[in-house]
C-alpha positions as CSV (number, residue, x, y, z in Angstrom):
1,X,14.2,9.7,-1.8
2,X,14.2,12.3,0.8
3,X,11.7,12.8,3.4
4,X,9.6,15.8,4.6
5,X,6.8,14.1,6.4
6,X,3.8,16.5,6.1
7,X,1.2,13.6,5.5
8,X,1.0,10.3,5.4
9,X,-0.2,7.3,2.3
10,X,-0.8,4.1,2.5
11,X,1.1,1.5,-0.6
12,X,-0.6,-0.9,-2.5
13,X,1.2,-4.1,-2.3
14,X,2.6,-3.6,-6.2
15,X,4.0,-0.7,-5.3
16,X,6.1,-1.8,-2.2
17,X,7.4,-4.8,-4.7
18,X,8.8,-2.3,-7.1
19,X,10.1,0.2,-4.4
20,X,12.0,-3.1,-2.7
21,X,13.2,-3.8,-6.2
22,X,14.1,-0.3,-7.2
23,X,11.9,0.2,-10.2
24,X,10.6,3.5,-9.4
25,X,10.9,4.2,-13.2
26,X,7.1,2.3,-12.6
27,X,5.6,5.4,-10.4
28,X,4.3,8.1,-11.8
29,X,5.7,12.0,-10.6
30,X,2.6,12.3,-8.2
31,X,3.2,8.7,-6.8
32,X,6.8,9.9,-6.5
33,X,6.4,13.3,-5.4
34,X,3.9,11.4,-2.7
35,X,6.4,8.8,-1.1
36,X,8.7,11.4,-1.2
37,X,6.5,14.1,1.2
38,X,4.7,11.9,3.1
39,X,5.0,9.1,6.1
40,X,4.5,5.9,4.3
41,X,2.3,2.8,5.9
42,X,0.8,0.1,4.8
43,X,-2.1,-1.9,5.4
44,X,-1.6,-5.2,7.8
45,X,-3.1,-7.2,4.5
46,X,0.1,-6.2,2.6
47,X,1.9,-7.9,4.4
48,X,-0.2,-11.1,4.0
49,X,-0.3,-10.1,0.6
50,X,3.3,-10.2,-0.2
51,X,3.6,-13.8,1.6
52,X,1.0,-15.3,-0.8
53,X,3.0,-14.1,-3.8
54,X,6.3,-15.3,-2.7
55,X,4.3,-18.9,-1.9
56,X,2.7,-19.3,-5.8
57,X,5.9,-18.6,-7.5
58,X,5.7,-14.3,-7.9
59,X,7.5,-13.2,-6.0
60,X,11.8,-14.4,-4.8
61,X,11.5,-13.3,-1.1
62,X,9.2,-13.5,1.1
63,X,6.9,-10.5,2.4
64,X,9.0,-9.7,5.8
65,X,12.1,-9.5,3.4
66,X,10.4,-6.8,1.8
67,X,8.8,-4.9,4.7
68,X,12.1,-4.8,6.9
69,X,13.8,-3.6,3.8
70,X,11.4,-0.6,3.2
71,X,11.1,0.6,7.0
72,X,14.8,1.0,6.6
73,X,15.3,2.5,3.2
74,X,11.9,4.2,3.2
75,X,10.5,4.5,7.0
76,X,7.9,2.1,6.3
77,X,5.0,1.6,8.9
78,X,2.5,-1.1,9.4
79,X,-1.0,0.0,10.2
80,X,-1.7,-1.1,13.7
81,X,-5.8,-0.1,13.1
82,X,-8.0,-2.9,14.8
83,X,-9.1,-6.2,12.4
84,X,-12.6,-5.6,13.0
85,X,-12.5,-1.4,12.3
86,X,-11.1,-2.4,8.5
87,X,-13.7,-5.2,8.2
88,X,-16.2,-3.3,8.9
89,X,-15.0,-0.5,6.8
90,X,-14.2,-3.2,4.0
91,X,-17.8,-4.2,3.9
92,X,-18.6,-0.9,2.6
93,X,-16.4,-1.6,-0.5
94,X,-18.4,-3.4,-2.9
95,X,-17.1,-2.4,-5.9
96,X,-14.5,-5.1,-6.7
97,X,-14.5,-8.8,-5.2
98,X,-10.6,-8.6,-4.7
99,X,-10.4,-9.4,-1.2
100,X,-7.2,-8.1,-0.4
101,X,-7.7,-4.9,-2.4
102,X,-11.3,-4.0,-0.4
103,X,-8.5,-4.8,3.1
104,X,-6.0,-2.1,1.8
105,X,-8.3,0.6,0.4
106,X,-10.4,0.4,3.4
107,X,-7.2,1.4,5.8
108,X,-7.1,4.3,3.8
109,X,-10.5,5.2,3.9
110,X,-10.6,4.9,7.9
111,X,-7.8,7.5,8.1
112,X,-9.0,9.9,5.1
113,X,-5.7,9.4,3.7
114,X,-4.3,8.9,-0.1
115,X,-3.2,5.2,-1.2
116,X,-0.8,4.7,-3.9
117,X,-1.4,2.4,-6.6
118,X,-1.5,2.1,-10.4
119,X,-4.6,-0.3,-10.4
120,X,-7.3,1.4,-12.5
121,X,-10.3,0.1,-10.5
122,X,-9.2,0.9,-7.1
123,X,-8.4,4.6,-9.0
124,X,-11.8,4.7,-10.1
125,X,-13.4,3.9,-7.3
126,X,-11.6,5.6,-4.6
127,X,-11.1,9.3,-4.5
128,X,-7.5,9.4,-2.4
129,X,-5.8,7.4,-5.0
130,X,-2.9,8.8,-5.9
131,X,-1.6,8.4,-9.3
């Protein structure tokens, strides 16, 4: 996918899984359209994220596999925004209980930026989804 770099988006952890494994037949045209014009990061928890999975059975490699893949194939960047700034931020998020998904969307919201993902709730509850 080619790069122009205007903006940037943050990934949902589904969505770097199927980027790693090529199955961007899963994205819509604005999720594609938005990796393709934008500087893609992701939340520290992904990364977390992606190592739980590989531990209980979902996933075949491990997280870092994944992440040192993308920032090579797709210029990926880890959000380096302080623990305790996304906490606090995450605290805000009470509509859903998933831990991990309050961690991710609240990166986002902290830099007013679009996040990627195809899960319904975190579309209808944050405005800079992007699907």
């Amino acid at each position: 996918m080619a790069r122009n770099r205007k903006t940037l988006v943050y990934l949902d952890t589904h969505v770097c899984v199927w980027l790693y494994a090529g199955l961007v037949d899963k994205l819509t045209d604005a999720a594609k359209r938005a990796i393709d014009e934008s500087d893609l990061f992701i939340s520290q928890m992904v990364r977390l994220e992606l190592q739980y999975l590989f531990e209980i059975g979902r996933l075949k490699v491990g997280g870092d596999t994944i992440i040192n893949s993308l920032s090579k194939s797709v210029s990926l960047k880890i959000s380096d925004i302080a623990f305790n700034q996304i906490i606090g931020e995450a605290l805000k998020l009470s509509w859903t209980r998933d831990v991990f998904d309050r961690l991710l969307v609240a990166e986002a919201a902290i830099e007013k930026q679009g996040f990627i993902s195809a899960d319904r709730n975190i579309q209808s509850n944050f405005k800079r989804t992007i699907w």
